[in-house]
LOTORGU-667830 format. One record per atom (N, C-alpha, C): x, y, z; residue number from 1; atom name. Coordinates in Angstrom, 1 decimal, always signed. Atoms other than C-alpha are relative to their C-alpha. Layout:
// LOTORGU-667830
(seza (X,Y,Z),NUM,"CA"),
...
//
This chain:
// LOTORGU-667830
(seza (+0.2,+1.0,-0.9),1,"N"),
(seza (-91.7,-31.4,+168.2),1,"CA"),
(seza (+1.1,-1.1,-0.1),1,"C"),
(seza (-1.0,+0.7,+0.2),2,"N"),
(seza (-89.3,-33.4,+169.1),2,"CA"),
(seza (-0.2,-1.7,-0.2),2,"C"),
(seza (+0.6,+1.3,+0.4),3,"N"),
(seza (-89.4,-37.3,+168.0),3,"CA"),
(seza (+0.5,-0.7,+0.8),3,"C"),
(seza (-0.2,+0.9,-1.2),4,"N"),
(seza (-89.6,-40.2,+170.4),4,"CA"),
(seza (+0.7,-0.9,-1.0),4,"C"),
(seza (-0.4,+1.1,+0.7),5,"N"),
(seza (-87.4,-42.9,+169.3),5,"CA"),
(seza (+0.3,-1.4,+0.8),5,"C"),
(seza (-0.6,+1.1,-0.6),6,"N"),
(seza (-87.6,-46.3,+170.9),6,"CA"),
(seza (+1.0,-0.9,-0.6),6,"C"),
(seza (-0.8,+0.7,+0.5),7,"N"),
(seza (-84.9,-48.4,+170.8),7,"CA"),
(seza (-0.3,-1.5,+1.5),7,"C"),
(seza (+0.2,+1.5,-0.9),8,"N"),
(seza (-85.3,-52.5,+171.5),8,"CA"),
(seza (+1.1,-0.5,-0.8),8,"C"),
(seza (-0.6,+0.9,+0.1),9,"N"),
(seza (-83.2,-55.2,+171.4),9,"CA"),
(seza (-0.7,-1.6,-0.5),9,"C"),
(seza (+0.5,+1.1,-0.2),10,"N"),
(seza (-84.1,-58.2,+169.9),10,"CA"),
(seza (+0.6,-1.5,-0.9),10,"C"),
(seza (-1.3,+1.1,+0.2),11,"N"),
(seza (-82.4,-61.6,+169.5),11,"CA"),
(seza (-0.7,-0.4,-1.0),11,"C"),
(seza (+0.8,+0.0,+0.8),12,"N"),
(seza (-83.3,-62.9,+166.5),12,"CA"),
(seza (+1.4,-1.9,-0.6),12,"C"),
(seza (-0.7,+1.5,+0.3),13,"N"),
(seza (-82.3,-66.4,+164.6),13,"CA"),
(seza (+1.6,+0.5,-0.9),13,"C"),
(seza (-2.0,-0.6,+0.6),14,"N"),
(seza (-78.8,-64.3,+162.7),14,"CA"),
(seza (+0.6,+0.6,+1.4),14,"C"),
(seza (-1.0,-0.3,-1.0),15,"N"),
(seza (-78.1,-63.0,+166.0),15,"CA"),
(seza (-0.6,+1.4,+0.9),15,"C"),
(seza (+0.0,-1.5,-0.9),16,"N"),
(seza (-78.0,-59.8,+168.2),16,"CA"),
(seza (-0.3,+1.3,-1.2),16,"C"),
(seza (-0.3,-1.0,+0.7),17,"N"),
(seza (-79.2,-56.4,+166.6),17,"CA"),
(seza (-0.7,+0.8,+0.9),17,"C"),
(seza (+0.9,-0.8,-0.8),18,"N"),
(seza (-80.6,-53.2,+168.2),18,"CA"),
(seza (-0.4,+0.7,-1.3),18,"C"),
(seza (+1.0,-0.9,+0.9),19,"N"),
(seza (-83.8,-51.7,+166.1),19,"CA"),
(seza (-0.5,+1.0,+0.5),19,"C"),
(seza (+0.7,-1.7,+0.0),20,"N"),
(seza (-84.9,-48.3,+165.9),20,"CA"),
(seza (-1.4,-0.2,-0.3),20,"C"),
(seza (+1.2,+0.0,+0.1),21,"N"),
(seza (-88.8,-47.6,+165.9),21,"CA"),
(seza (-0.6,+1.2,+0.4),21,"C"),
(seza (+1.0,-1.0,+0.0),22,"N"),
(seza (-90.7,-44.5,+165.5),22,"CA"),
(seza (-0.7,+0.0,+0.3),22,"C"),
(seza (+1.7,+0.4,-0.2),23,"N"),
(seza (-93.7,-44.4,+167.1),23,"CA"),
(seza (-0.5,+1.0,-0.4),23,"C"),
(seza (+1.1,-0.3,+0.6),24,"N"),
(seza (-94.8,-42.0,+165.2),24,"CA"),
(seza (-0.6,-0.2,-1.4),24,"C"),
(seza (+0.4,+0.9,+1.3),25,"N"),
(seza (-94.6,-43.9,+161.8),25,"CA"),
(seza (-0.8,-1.8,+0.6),25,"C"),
(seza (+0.6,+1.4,-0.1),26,"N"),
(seza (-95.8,-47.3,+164.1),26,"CA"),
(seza (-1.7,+0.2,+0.3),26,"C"),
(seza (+1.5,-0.4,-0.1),27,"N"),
(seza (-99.2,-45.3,+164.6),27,"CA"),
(seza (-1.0,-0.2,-0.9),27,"C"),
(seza (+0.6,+0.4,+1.1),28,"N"),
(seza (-100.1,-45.9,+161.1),28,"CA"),
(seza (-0.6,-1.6,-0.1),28,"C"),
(seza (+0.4,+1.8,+0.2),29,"N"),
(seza (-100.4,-50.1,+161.6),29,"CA"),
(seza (-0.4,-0.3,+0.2),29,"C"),
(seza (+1.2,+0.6,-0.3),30,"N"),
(seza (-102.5,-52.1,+161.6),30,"CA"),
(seza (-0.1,-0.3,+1.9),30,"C"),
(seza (-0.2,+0.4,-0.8),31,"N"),
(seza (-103.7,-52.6,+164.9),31,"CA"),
(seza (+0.3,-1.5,+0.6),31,"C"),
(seza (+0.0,+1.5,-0.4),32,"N"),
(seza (-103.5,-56.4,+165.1),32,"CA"),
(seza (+1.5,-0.5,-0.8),32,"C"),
(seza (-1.5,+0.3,+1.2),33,"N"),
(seza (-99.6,-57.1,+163.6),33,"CA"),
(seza (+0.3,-1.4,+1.0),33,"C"),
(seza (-0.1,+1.7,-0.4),34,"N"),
(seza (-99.8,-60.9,+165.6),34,"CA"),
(seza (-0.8,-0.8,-1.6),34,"C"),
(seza (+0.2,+0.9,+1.2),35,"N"),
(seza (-99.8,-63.1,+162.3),35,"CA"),
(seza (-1.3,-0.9,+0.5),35,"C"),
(seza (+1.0,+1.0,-0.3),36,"N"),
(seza (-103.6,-64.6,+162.2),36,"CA"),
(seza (+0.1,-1.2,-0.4),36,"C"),
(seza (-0.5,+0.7,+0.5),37,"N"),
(seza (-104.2,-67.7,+162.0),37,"CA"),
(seza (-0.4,-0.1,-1.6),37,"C"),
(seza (+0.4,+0.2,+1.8),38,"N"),
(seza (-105.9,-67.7,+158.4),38,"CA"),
(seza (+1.5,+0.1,-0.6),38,"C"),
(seza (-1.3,-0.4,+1.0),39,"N"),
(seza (-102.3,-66.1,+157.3),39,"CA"),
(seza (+1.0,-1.2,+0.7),39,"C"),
(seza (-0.6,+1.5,-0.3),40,"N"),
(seza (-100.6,-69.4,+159.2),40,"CA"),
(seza (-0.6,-0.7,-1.0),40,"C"),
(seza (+1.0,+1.3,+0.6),41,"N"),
(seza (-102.9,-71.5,+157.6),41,"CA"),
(seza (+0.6,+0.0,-1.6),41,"C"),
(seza (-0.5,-0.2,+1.7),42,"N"),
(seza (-102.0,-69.9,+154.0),42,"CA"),
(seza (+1.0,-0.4,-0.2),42,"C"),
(seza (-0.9,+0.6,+0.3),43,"N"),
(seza (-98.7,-70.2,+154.9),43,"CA"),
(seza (+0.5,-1.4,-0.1),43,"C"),
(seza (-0.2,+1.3,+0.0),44,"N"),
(seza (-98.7,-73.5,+155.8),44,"CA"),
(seza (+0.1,-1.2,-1.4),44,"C"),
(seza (+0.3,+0.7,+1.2),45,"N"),
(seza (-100.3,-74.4,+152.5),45,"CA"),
(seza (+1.2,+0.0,-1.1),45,"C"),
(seza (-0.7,-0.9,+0.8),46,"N"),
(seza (-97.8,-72.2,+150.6),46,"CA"),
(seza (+1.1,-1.3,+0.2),46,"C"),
(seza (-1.1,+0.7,-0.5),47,"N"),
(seza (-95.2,-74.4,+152.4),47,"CA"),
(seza (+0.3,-1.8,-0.6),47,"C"),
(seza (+0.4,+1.1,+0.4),48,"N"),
(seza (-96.8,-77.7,+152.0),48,"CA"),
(seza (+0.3,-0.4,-1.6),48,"C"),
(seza (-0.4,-0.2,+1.5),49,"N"),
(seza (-96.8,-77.3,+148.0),49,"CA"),
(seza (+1.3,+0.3,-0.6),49,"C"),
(seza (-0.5,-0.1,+0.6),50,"N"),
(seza (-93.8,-75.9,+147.8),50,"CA"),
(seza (+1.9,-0.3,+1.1),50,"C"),
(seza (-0.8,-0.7,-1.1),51,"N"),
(seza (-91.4,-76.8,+150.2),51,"CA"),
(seza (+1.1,-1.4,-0.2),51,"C"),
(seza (-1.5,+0.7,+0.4),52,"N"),
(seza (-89.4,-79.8,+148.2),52,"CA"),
(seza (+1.0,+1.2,-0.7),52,"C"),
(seza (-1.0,-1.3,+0.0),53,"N"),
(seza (-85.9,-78.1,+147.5),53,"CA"),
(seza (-0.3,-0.3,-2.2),53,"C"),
(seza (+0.5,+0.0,+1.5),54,"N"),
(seza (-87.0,-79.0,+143.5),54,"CA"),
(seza (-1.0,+0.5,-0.5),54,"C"),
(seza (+0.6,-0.9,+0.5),55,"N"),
(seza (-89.5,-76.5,+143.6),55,"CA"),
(seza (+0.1,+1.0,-1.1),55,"C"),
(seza (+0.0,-1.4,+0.6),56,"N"),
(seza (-90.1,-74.0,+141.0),56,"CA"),
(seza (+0.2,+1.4,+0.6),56,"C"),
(seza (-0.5,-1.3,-0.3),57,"N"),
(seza (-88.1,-70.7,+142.1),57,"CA"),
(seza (-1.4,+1.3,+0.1),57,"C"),
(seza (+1.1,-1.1,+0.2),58,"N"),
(seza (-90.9,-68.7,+140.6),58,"CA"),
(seza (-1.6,+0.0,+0.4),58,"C"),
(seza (+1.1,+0.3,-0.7),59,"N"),
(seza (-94.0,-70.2,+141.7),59,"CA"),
(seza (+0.3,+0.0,+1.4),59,"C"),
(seza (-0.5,-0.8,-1.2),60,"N"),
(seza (-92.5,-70.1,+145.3),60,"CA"),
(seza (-0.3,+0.4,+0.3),60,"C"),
(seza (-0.1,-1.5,-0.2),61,"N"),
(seza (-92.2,-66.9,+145.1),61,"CA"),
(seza (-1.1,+1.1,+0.0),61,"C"),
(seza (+1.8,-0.7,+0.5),62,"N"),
(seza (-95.7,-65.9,+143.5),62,"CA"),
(seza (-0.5,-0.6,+1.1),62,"C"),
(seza (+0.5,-0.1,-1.2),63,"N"),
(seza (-97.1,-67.8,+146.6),63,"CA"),
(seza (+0.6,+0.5,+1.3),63,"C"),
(seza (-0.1,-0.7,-1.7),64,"N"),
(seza (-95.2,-66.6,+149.4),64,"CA"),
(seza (-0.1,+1.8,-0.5),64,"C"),
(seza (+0.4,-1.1,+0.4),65,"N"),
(seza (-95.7,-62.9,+147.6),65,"CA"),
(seza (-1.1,+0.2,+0.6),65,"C"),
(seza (+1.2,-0.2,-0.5),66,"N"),
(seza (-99.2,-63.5,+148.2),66,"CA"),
(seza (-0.2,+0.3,+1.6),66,"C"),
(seza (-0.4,+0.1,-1.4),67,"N"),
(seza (-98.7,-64.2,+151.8),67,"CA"),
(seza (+0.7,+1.7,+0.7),67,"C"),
(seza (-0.8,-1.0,-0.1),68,"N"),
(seza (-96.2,-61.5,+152.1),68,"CA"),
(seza (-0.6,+1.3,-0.2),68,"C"),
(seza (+1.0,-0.9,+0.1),69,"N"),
(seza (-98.9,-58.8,+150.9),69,"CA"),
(seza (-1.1,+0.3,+0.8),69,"C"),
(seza (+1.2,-0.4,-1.1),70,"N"),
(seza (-101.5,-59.5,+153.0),70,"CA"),
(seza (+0.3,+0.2,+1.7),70,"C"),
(seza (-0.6,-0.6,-1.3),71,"N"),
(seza (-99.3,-59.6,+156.0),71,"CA"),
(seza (+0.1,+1.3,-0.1),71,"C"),
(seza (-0.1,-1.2,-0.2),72,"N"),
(seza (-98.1,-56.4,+155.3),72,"CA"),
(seza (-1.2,+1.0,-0.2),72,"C"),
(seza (+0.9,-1.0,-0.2),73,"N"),
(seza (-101.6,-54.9,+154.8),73,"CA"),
(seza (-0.7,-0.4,+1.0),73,"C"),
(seza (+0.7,+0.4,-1.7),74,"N"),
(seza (-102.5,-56.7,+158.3),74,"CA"),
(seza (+1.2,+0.8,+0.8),74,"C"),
(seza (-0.5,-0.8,-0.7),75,"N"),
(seza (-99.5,-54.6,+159.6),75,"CA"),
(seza (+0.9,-1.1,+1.0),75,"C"),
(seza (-0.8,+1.0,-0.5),76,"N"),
(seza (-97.5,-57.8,+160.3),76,"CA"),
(seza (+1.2,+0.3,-0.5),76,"C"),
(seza (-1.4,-0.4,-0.1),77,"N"),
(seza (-93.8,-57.1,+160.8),77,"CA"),
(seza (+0.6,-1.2,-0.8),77,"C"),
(seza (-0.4,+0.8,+1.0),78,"N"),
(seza (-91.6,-58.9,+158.2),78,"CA"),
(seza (+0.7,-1.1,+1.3),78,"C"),
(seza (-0.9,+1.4,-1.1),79,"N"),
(seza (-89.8,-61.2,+161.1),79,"CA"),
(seza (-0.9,-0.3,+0.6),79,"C"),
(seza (+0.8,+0.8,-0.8),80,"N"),
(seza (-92.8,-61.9,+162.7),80,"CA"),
(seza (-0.9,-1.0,-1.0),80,"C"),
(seza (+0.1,+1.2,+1.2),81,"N"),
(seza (-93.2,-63.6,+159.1),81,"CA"),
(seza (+1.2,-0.3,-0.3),81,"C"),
(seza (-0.8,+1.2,-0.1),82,"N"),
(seza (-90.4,-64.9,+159.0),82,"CA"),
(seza (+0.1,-1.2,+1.2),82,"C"),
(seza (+0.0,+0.9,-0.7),83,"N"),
(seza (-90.7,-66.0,+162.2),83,"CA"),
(seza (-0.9,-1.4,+0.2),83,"C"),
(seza (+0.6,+0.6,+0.2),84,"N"),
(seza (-93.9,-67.8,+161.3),84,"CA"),
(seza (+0.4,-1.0,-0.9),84,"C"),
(seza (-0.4,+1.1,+1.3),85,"N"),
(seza (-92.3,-69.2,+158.1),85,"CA"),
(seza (+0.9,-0.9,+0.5),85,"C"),
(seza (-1.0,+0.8,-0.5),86,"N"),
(seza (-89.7,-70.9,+160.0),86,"CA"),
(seza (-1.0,-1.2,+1.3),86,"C"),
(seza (+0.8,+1.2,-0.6),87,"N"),
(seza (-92.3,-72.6,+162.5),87,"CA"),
(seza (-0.8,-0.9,-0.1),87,"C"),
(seza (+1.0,+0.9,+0.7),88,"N"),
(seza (-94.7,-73.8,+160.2),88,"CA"),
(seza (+1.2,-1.0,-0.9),88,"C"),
(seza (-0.7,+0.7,+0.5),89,"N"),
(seza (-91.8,-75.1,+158.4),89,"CA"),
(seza (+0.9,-1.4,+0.9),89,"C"),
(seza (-0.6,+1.0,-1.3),90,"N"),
(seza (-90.5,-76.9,+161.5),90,"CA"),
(seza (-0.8,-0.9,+0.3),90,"C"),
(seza (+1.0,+0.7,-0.6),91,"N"),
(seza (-93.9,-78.3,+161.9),91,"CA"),
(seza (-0.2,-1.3,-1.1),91,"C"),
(seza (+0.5,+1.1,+1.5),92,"N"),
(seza (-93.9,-80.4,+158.4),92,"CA"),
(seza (+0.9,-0.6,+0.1),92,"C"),
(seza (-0.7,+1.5,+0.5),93,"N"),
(seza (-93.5,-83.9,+157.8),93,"CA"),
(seza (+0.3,+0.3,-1.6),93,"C"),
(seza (-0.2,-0.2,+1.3),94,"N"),
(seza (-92.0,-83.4,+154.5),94,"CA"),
(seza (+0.1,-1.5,-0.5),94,"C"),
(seza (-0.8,+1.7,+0.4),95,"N"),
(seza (-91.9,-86.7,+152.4),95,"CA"),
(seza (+0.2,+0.3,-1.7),95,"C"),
(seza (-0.7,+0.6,-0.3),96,"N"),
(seza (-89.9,-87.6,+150.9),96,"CA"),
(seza (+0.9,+0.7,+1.1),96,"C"),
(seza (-0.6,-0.5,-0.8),97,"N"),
(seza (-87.7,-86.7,+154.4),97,"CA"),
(seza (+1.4,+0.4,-0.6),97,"C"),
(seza (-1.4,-0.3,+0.5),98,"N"),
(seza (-84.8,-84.3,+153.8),98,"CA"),
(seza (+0.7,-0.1,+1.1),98,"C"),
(seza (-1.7,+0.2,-0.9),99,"N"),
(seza (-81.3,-84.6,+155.2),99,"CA"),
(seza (-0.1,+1.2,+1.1),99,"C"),
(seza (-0.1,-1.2,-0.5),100,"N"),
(seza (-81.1,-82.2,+157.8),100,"CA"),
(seza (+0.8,+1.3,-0.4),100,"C"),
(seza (-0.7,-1.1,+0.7),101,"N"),
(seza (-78.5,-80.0,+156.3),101,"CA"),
(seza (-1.1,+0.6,-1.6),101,"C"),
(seza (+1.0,-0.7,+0.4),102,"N"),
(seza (-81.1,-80.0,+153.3),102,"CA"),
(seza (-1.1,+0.7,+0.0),102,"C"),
(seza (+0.7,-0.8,-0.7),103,"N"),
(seza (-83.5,-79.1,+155.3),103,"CA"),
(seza (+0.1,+1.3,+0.4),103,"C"),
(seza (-0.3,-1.1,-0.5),104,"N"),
(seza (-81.7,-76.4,+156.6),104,"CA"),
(seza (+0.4,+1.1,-1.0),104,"C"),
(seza (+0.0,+0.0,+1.7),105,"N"),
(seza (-80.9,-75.4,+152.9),105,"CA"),
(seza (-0.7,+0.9,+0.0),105,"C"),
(seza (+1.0,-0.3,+0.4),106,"N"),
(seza (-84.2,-75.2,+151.9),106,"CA"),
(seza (-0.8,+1.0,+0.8),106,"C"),
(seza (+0.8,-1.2,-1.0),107,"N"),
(seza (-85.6,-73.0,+155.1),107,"CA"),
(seza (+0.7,+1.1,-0.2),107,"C"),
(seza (-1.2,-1.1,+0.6),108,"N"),
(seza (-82.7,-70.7,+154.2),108,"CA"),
(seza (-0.3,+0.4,-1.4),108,"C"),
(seza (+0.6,-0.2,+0.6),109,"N"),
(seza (-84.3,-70.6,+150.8),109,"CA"),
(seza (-1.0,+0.9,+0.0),109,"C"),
(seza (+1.4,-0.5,+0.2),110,"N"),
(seza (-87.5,-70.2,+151.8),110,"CA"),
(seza (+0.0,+1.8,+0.8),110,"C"),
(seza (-0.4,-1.5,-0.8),111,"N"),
(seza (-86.7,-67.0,+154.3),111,"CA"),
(seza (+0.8,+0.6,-0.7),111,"C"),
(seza (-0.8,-1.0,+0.9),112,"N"),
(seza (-84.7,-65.6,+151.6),112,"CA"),
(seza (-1.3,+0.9,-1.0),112,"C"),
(seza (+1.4,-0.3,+0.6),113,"N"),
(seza (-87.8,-65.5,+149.2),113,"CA"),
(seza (-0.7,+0.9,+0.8),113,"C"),
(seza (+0.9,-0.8,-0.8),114,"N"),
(seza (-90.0,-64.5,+152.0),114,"CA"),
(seza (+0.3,+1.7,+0.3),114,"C"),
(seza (-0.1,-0.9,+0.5),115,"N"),
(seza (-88.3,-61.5,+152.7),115,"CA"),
(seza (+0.3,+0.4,-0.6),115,"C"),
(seza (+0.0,-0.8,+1.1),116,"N"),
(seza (-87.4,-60.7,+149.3),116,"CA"),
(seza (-1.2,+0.9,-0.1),116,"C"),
(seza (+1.1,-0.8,+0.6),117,"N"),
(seza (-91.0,-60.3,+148.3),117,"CA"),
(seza (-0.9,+0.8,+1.5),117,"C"),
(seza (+0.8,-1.0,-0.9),118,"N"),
(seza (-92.3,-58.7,+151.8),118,"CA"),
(seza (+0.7,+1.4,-0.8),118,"C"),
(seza (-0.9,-1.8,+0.8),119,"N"),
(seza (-90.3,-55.3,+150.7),119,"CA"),
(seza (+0.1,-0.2,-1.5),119,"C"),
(seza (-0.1,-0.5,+1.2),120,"N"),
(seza (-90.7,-55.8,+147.0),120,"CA"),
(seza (-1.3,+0.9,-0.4),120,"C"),
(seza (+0.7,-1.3,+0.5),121,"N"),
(seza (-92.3,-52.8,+145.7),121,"CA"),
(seza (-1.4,-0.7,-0.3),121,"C"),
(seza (+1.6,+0.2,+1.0),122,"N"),
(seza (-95.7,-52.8,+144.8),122,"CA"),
(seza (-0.7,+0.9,-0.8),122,"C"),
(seza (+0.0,-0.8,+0.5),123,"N"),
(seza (-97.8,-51.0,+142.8),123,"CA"),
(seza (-0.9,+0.8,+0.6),123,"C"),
(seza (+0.6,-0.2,-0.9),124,"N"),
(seza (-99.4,-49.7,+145.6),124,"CA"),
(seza (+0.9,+1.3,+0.8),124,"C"),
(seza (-0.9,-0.9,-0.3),125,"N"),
(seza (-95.9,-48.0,+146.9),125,"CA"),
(seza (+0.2,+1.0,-0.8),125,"C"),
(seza (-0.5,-1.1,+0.7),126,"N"),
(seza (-95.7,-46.4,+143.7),126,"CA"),
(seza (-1.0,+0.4,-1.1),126,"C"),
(seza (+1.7,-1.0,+0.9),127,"N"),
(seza (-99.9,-44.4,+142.5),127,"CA"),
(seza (+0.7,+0.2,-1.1),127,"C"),
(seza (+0.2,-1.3,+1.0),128,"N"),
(seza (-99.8,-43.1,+139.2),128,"CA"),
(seza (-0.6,+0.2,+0.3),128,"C"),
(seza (+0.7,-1.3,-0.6),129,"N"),
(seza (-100.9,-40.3,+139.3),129,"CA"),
(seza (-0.8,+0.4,-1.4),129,"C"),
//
């Protein structure tokens, strides 16, 4: 059988890329992959707590993991969490107010982490047997 392959286009905050998508590996997902809000709400928190640039690296990272897990078993596409994580972050009064370059910094930070830990292995990817 031969395999369908759609190809989209989509503009994205680095730029132009064209993505490949199998529909017959996108049949497995969850049906709901629109970030709910509960998983907003988490992140918001996640954000809230941790979103001076003097944060702890590794706590961070153990909360947006969290986040980053249950998206992916809601079948939420990693840029449609990133794209979340960039709007809730847009939404915060941070105080003490950063510079806007720091600002821009620290969201560059934070979407680094984010998809770090969306695609870090789990031990879910890899049964013993």
């Amino acid at each position: 059988m031969v395999r369908r392959v759609v190809f989209s286009i989509r503009i994205s905050f680095l730029g132009v890329r064209i993505a490949m998508a199998d529909q017959h590996s996108a049949k497995g997902r969850g049906a709901d992959e629109r970030v709910s809000d509960a998983l907003l709400e988490q992140l918001r928190r996640v954000l809230v707590a941790h979103a001076a640039p003097d944060a702890d690296v590794g706590e961070v990272s153990r909360a947006i993991r969290a986040v980053a897990l249950e998206a992916r078993a809601k079948g939420v596409h990693a840029e449609q969490l990133v794209r979340s994580l960039k709007e809730v972050f847009e939404s915060l009064t941070l105080n003490p107010p950063l510079a806007f370059e720091d600002r821009m910094k620290r969201l560059s930070q934070l979407v680094t982490i984010c998809v770090r830990e969306y695609y870090a292995p789990t031990s879910a990817d890899h049964p013993t047997n």
